[in-house]
C-alpha positions in Angstrom: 27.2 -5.4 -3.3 26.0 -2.3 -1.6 22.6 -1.2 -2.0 21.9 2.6 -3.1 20.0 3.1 0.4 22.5 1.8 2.4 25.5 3.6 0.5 23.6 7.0 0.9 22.9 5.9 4.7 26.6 5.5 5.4 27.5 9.0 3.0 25.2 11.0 4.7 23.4 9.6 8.3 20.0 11.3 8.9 21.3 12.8 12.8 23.4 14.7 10.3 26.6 13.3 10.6 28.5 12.7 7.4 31.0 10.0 6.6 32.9 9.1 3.6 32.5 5.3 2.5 34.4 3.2 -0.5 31.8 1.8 -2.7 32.1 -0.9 -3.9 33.4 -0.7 -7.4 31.4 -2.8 -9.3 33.1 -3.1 -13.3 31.4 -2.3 -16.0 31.4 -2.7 -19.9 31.6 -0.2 -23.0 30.7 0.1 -26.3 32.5 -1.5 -29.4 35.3 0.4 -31.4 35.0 3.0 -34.3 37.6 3.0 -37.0 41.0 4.0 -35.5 40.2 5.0 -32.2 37.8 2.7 -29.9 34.4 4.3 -29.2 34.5 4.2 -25.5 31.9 4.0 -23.2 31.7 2.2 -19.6 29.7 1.0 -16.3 29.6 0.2 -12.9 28.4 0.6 -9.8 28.5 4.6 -9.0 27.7 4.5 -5.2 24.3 2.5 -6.1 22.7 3.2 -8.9 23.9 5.5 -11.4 26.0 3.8 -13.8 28.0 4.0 -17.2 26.9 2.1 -19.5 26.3 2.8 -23.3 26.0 0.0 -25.7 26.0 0.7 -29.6 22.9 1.1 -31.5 21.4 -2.0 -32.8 22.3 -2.2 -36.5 20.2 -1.8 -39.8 20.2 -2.3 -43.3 20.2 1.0 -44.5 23.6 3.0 -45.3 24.6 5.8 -43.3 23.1 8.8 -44.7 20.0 7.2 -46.4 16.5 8.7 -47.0 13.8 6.9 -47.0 11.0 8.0 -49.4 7.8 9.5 -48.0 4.6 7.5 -48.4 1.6 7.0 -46.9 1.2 3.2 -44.8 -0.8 1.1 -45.0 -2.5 -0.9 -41.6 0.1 -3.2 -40.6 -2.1 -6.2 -41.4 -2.0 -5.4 -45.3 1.8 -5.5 -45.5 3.8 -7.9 -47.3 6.8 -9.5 -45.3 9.2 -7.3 -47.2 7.6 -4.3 -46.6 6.9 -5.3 -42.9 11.0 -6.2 -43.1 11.5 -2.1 -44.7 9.2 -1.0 -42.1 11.0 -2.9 -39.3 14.4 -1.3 -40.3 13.1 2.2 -40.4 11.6 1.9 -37.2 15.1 0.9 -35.4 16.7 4.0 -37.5 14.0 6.1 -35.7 15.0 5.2 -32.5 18.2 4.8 -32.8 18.2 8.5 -34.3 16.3 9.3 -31.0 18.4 7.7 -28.5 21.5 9.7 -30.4 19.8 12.9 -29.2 18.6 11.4 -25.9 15.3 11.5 -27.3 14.3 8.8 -25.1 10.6 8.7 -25.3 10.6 8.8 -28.8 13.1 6.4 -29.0 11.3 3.7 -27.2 8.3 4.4 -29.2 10.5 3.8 -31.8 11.9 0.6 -30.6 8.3 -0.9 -29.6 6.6 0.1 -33.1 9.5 -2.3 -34.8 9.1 -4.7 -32.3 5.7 -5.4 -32.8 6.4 -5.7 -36.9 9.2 -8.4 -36.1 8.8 -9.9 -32.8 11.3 -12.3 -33.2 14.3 -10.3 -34.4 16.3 -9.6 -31.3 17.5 -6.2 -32.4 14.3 -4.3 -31.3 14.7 -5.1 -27.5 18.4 -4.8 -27.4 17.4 -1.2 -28.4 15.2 -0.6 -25.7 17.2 -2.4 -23.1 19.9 0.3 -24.8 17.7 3.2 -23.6 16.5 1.7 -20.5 20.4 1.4 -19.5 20.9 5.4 -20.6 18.3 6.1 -18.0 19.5 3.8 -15.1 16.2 1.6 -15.5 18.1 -1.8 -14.4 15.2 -4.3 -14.2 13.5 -2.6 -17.6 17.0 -3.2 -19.2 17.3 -6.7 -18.1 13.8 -7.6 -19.3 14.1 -6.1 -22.3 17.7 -7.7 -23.1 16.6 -11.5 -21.8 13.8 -10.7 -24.1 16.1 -10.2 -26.9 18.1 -13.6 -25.6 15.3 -15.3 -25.9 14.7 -14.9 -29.9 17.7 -17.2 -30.2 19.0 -14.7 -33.0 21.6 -12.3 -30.5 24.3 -11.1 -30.6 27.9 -10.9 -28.6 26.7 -7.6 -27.7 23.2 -8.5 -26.3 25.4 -10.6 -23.8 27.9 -8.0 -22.8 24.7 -5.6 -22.3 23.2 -8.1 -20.2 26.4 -9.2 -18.4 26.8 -5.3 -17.4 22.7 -5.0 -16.2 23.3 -8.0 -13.7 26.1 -6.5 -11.8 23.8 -3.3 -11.2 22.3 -2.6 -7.4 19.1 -4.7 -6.5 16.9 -5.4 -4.6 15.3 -8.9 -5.1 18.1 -10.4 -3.4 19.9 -13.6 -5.3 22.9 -11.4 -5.6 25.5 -13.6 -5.6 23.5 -15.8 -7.9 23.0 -12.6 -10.5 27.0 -11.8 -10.2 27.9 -15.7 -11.4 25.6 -15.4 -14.3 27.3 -12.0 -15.0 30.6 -13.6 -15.3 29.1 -16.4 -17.8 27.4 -14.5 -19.8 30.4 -12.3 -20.1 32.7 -15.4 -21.2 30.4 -16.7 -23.5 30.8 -13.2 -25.2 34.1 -14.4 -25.3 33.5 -17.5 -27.3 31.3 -15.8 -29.5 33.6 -12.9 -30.4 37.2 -13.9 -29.4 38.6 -10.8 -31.0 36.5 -8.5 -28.9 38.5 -6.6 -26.3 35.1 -5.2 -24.5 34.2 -8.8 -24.0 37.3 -9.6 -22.3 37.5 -6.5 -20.4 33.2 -7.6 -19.1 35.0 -11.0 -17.5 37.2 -9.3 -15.8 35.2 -6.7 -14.8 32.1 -9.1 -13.4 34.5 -11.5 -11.3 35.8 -7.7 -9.8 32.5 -7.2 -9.3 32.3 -10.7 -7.2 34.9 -9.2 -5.7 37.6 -11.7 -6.8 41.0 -9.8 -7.7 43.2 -12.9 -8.5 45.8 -13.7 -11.3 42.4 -14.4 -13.4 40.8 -11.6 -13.3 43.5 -9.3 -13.9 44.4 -11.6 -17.1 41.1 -11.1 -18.3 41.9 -6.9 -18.5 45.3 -7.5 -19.4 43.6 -9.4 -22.7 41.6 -6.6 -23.2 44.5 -4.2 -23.1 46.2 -6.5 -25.9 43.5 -6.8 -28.2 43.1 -2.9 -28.4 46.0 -1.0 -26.2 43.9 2.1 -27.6 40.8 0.5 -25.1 40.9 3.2 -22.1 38.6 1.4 -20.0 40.2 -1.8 -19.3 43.3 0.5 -18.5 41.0 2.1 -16.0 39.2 -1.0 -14.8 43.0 -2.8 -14.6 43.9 0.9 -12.3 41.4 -0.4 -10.1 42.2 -3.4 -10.0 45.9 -3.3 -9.1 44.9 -0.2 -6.4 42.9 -2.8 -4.8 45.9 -5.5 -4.7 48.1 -2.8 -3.5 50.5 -1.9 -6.7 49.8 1.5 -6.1 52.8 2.3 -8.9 51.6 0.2 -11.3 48.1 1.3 -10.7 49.0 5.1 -10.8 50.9 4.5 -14.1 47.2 2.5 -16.0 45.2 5.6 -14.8 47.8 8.4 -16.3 46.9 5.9 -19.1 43.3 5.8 -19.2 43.3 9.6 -18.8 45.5 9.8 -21.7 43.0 8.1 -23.3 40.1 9.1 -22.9 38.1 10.6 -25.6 34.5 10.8 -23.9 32.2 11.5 -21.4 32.0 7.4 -20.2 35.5 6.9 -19.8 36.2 10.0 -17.8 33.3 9.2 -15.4 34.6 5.7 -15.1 38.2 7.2 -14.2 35.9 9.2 -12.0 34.2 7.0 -10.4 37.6 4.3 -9.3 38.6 7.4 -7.5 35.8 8.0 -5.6 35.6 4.5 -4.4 39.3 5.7 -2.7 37.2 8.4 -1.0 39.2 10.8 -3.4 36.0 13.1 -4.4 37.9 16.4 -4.7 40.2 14.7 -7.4 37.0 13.4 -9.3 35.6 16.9 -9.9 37.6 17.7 -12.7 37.4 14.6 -14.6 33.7 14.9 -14.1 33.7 18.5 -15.0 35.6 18.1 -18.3 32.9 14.9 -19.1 30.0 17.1 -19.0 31.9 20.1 -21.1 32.2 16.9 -23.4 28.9 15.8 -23.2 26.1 17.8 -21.3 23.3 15.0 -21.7 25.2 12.7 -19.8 22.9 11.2 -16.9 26.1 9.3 -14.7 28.3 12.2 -14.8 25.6 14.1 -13.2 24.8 11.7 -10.6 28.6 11.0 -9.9 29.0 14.9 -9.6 26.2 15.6 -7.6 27.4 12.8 -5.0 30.8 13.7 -4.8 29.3 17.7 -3.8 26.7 15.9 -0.8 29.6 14.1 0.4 31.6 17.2 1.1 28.3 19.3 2.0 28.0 21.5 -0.6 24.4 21.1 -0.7 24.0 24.2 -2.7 26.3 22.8 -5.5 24.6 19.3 -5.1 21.3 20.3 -5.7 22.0 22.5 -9.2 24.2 19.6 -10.6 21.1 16.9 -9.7 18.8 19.2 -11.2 20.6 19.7 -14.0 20.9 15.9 -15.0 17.2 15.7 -14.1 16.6 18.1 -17.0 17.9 15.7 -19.2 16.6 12.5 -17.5 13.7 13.3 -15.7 12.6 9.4 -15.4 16.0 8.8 -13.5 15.8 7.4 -10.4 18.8 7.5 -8.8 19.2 10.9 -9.4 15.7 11.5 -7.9 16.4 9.8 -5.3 19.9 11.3 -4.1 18.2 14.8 -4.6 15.3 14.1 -1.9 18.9 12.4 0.0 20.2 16.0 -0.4 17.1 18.0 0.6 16.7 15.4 3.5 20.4 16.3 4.3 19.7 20.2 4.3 16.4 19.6 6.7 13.9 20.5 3.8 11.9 18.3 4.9 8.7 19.3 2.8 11.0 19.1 -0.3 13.0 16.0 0.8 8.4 14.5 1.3 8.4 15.5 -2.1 11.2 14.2 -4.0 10.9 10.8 -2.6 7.5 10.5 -3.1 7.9 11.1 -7.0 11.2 8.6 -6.6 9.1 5.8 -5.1 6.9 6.6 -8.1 10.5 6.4 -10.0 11.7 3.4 -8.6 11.6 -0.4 -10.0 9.7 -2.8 -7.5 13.2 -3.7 -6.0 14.3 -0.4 -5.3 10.8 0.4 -3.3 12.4 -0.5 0.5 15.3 1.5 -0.4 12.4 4.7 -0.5 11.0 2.9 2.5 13.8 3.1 4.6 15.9 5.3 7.0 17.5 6.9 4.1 14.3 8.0 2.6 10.8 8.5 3.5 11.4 7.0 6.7 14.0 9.0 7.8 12.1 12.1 6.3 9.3 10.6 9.2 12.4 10.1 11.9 13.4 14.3 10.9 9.9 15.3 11.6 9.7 13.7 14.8 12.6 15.2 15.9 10.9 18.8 15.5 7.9 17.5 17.2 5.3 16.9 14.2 4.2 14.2 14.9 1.3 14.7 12.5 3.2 15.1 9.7 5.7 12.3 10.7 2.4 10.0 10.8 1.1 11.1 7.0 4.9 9.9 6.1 5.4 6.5 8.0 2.5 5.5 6.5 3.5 6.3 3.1 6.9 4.4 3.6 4.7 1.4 5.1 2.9 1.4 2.0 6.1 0.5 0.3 7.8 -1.6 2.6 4.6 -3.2 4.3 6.5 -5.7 5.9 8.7 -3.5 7.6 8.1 -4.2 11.6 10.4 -0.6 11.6 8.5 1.4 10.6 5.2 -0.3 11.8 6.9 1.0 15.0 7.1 4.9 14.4 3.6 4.4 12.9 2.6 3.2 16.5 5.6 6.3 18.1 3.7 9.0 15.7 0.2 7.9 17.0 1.0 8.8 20.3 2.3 11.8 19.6 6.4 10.8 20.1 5.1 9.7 23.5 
């Protein structure tokens, strides 16, 4: 799997030569069904980074539509286990309430406050893994769902959520390793809910992701398909699939069907996102157009947008899309990230500075090199050279060495910068 530094590098170089790469579709997993039509929602590997992904809120005991009575609380340490139980429940219809209108501080507030009345109920951290995933925040996610693993009390869902979080970019290597456990966590979703096409759809979508296209992995969608033939995103994971084995028919006729389908902003940018790994950005916009119209708080869309616009150089268009998705994510970093790519792109170099300093401040421990590196404050060092500021170039290295301090690179242009480019 591609990292997000090396898939920007080979989008857009820093000598300013552009070049259109496949990423490497890595499949994702949706949401569980609402009556009569499925509730669909996806992930995957968008270029590195930006992904779809939108589990369903952890569940409480309170009917839809409830109030709850207003009364004062008492200090945790006075309440009885059933009204540390009512408590608990309120607290995950507060943040589930919150994700709903992306919300997310609140939310996680939210999710933490029933946490600590419950600690061992497993719904409270597969709601903030939930919110982490909304906001691209893979290792966050994955702590907060192995978290929720580890109260022996989860669900097929907390699997599948977890399944989806191991296929996403990283950095702290054992990739292969991560992938496998994908794939079994994904089956034993399987076991523990056979009737669920999203599990079956996750199996096949983390052995694509291990880049294994046999008869195996396409039964694995074809299940999904069967179990719900409503399920657009194993149409469109099964698209992929067959485009890859070359049954370009067949594969045209699954995405007509997942288009047909498709009844939200997830599923479109999913759709979205298989063509832009063919290096087909143009025929992407629209799908990711209509996806915002559908839902303007939609992080992936943005990002997915916003890279299909730096690809063809419309910097312009590139930098209000990633703005706009900022507005409703500010904590994302991949969106951070590709708009310091974008200012680095359109030599704004005091911008691009900028922007990649508040993504290193963005970005999980394993996505620091990627900051480090050519395709971030590094090559923000490399651009300043080039105009003969050494100075500034200098203030940058450093910075990037600070991140990456094993880097013998950029140790280098420290060394370059200190003698002036001499």
């Amino acid at each position: 799997m591609k990292t997000l530094n090396k898939i920007l590098e080979a989008l857009v170089r820093p000598d300013g030569r552009s070049a259109l790469v496949v990423a490497v579709l890595t499949a994702l997993v949706l949401v569980a069904t609402a009556a009569g039509v499925a509730a669909q929602t996806a992930g995957g590997d968008l270029g590195g980074g930006a992904d779809i992904f939108r589990p369903k809120n952890p569940t409480t005991k309170r009917k839809p539509g409830t109030t709850r009575p207003t009364r004062p609380r008492p200090p945790k340490p006075t309440l009885s286990p059933a009204e540390r139980a009512e408590r608990y429940e309120d607290a995950l219809d507060d943040g589930n309430k919150a994700r709903d209108e992306r919300r997310y501080p609140d939310a996680e507030k939210a999710y933490r406050t029933a946490a600590a009345l419950l600690p061992k109920d497993a719904r409270a951290p597969y709601g903030l893994g939930n919110i982490y995933v909304d906001q691209q925040r893979w290792d966050d996610a994955e702590q907060a769902y192995r978290d929720a693993m580890g109260s022996g009390q989860f669900s097929a869902e907390v699997l599948i959520a977890l399944s989806f979080v191991l296929v996403q970019p990283h950095g702290g290597g054992m990739l292969a390793q991560r992938l496998a456990e994908s794939e079994r966590y994904a089956i034993r979703a399987t076991q523990l809910d056979p009737a669920s096409a999203i599990a079956y759809d996750r199996v096949g979508a983390a052995r694509q992701a291990r880049g294994i296209l046999d008869a195996e992995t396409e039964q694995a969608f074809r299940k999904a398909v069967e179990l719900d033939s409503q399920f657009a995103v194993a149409h469109a994971h099964l698209a992929i699939l067959l485009r890859k084995t070359k049954r370009v028919p067949e594969s045209q006729a699954e995405q007509r069907r997942a288009v047909e389908l498709a009844q939200d902003a997830p599923t479109l940018v999913l759709i979205a996102e298989g063509l832009q790994s063919d290096s087909l950005y143009g025929e992407s916009q629209p799908l990711l157009n209509r996806a915002l119209e559908l839902d303007a708080k939609y992080p992936p869309a943005y990002y997915l947008l916003g890279k299909s616009y730096l690809v063809t150089r419309d910097l312009t268009q590139t930098e209000a899309i990633l703005k706009r998705g900022l507005e409703v994510s500010p904590r994302s970093f991949p969106l951070t990230f590709l708009l310091a790519r974008t200012y680095l792109v359109a030599t704004r170099l005091e911008e691009a500075e900028r922007t990649f300093g508040t993504a290193a401040g963005l970005a999980p421990v394993s996505d620091r090199k990627q900051v480090a590196g050519e395709a971030g404050l590094a090559g923000v060092g490399d651009a300043y050279m080039r105009a003969g500021r050494s100075k500034d170039a200098l203030r940058v290295y450093q910075r990037a060495a600070e991140l990456d301090p094993g880097n013998t690179a950029i140790a280098a242009k420290i060394a370059s910068a200190r003698a002036g480019g001499n």
